[in-house]
N, C-alpha and C positions, 0 to 999 in steps of 0.2 A: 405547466411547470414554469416558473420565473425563473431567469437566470440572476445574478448579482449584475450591478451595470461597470463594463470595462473602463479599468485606469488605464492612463497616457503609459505607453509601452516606454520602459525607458530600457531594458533589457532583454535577453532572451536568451536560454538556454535549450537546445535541441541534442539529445543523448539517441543512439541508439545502440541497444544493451543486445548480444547475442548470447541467448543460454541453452543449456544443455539440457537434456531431462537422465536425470538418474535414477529414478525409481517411476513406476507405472505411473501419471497421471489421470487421474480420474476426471471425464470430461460426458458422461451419462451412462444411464442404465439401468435395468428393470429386474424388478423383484415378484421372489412368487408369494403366493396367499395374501395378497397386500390390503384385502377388503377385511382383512380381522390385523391390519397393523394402526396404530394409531398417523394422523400426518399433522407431521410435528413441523415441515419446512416450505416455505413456499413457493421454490422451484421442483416439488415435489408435484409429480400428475399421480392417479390412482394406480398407474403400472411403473411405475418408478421417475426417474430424472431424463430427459431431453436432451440430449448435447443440438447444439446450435451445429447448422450447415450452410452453404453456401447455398444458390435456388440450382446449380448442377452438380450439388453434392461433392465437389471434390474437394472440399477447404471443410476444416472443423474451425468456429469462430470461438477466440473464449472472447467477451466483452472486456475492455478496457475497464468499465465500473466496476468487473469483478475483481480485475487485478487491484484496482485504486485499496477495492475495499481490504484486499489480501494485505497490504505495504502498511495501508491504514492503522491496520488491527498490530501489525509487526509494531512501529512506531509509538501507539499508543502503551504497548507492552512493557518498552524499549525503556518510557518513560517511569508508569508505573514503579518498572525497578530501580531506575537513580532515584525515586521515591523513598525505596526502602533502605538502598544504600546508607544517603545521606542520612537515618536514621530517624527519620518521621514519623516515631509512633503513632498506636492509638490514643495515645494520652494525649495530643496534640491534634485533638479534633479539629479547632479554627484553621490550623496552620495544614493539616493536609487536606480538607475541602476546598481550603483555596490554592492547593498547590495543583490538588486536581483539575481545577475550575482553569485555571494557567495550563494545565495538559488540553482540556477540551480545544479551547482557545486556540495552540500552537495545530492542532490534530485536523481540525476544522478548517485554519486558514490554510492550508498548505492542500488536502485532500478535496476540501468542499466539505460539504455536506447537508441534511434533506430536513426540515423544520416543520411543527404545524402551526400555522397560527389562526386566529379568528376572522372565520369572515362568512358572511349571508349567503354565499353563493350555493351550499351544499345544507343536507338534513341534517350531520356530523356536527356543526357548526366552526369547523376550521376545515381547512386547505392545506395543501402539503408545496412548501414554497424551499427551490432547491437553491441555494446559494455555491459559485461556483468557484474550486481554489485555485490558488497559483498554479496547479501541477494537473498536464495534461496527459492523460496515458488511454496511446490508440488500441485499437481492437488487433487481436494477434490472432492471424490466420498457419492453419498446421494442414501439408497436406494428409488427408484421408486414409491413403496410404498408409501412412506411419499408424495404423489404431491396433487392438488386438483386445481379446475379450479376456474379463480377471473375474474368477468366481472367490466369493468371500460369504461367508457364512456367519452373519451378527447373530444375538441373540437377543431378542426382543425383550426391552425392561419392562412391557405390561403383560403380555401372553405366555411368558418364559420362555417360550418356541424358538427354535432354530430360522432364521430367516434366510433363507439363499438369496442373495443378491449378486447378478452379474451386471460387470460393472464394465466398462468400454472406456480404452484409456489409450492414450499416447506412450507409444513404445519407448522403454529406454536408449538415450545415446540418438535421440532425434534431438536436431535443432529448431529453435523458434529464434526470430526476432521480437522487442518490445522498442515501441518508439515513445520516447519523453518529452514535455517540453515543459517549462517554466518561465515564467515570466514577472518580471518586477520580484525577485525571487529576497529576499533576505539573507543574511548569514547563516540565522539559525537553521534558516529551508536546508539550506546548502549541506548545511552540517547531518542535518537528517537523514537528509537522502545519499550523502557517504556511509552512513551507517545500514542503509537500504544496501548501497554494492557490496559495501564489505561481507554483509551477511549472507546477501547471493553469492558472492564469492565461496564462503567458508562453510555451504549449503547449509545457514539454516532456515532458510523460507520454504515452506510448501505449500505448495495452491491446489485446487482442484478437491474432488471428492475424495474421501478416506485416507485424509494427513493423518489423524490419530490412530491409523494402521501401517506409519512409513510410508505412507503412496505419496505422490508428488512433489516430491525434494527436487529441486534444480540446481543446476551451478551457472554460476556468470563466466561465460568463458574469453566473451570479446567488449569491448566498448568505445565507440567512436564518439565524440562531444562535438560541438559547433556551437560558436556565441557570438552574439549579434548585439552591440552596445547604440543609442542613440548618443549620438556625439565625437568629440575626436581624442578623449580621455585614452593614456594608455595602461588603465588601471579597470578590474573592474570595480563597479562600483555599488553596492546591493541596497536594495531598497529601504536600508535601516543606515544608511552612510558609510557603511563601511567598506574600507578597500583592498580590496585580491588584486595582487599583480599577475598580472596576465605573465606568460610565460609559453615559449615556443612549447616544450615538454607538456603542459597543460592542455594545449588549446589543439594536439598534434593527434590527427585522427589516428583511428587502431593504433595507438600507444598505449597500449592498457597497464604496463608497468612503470613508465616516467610519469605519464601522465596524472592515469587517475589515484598513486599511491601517494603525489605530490599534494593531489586535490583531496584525497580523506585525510591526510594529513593537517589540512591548513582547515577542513571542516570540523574535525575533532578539537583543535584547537578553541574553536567558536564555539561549541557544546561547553565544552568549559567553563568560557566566562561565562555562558548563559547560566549555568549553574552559579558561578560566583554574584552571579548578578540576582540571581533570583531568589537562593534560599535565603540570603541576609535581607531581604526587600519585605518577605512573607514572614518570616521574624519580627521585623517591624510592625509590620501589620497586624500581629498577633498581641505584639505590647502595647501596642496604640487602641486593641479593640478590648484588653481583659477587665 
């Protein structure tokens, strides 16, 4: 796997987010009659889902990639629907392929994300080459302790059959930490990833197995920030030019009410013009290609 090659660090932001779990998290588990189910996923083994462990068992690990991909997918969603807002029919085919193609783009630089492209080395005739984004999110370890077994009963769409599946989850009203970090970050990142706390905040992110049955809802209960600026500027300055004034309230650890409602504030702000800037720009582009 390739990584993307590192820009000159001109900023840095370090977040580390404390949340709650409100409803059962789903983190593995094994299902019966499973050699007449079809497998549809592929963290899927023939007796069900794995949860990850420490090598003396007493830590559940979820993977940072999975969280990325969990925020990823919220984001992408996020955007999708200022899509529909703004009133981008189907009748505007040009105009929303590339409003989308502008979603990829913002979704990819901020997340990463995994490409294949051509090369001699394999029988496939491409290679899977990862490219890596501004936003780094560490592996969150739960203790062990906190698990408990949840029986749920799907109903299989090819067999019609009732499928018992018991599922091993993270108890309600346990805490985890997630640790962030961003670098060379933009406005628009910023702006993003306010929409990220907000939404942890007002629980609506859930991770983990079985969100489409209310399992894994969390809430953001704490959040401490730390920024680290190259230079003696007392502004920050984001990698698109633009300036954030630093401010004690901001920059002031466990302040989670001065602090980060100041900093969704001044990121929603910059969603904004990114919208102002964008839909008249893709308008353009649409008259310039009919």
């Amino acid at each position: 796997m390739m990584m993307a090659s590192h820009k000159k660090l001109q900023q840095r932001i370090e977040w580390i987010l404390k949340l709650n779990v409100k409803t059962p998290l789903g983190i593995g588990g094994s299902r019966e009659n499973s050699g007449n189910i079809a497998e549809n996923h592929e963290e899927e083994t023939k007796n069900g889902w794995v949860p990850l462990k420490t090598a003396n068992k007493e830590w559940f690990i979820i993977p940072g990639a999975s969280l990325r991909g969990v925020l990823s997918s919220h984001i992408y969603k996020t955007l999708r629907i200022l899509l529909e807002v703004n009133k981008l029919t189907e009748q505007d085919d040009c105009l929303k392929n590339q409003y989308e193609l502008s979603i990829d783009k913002i979704v990819n630089g901020l997340f990463g994300y995994v490409s294949k492209e051509d090369s001699k080395e394999n029988y496939s005739g491409s290679k899977k080459v990862a490219y890596k984004g501004n936003l780094w999110i560490g592996d969150v370890k739960i203790k062990s302790e906190n698990s408990c077994l949840k029986l749920i009963t799907p109903i299989d769409r090819i067999s019609h059959k009732a499928l018992p599946i018991t599922l091993e989850t993270i108890k309600p009203d346990t805490s985890f930490e997630i640790k962030m970090v961003i670098e060379n970050s933009t406005a628009l990142q910023l702006a993003l990833l306010s929409i990220i706390f907000r939404d942890l905040e007002k629980e609506q992110i859930a991770m983990g197995l079985g969100t489409s049955r209310g399992m894994g809802i969390v809430q953001l209960k704490d959040i401490s920030a730390s920024i680290m600026m190259i230079g003696k500027s007392k502004e920050f300055i984001t990698a698109d030019g633009i300036s954030l004034p630093l401010s004690s309230e901001w920059i002031k650890n466990n302040d989670f009410d001065l602090g980060i409602n100041r900093y969704k504030l001044q990121g929603s702000a910059h969603l904004r013009t990114w919208l102002q800037k964008t839909i008249p720009s893709l308008k353009e582009w649409k008259e310039n290609h009919s």
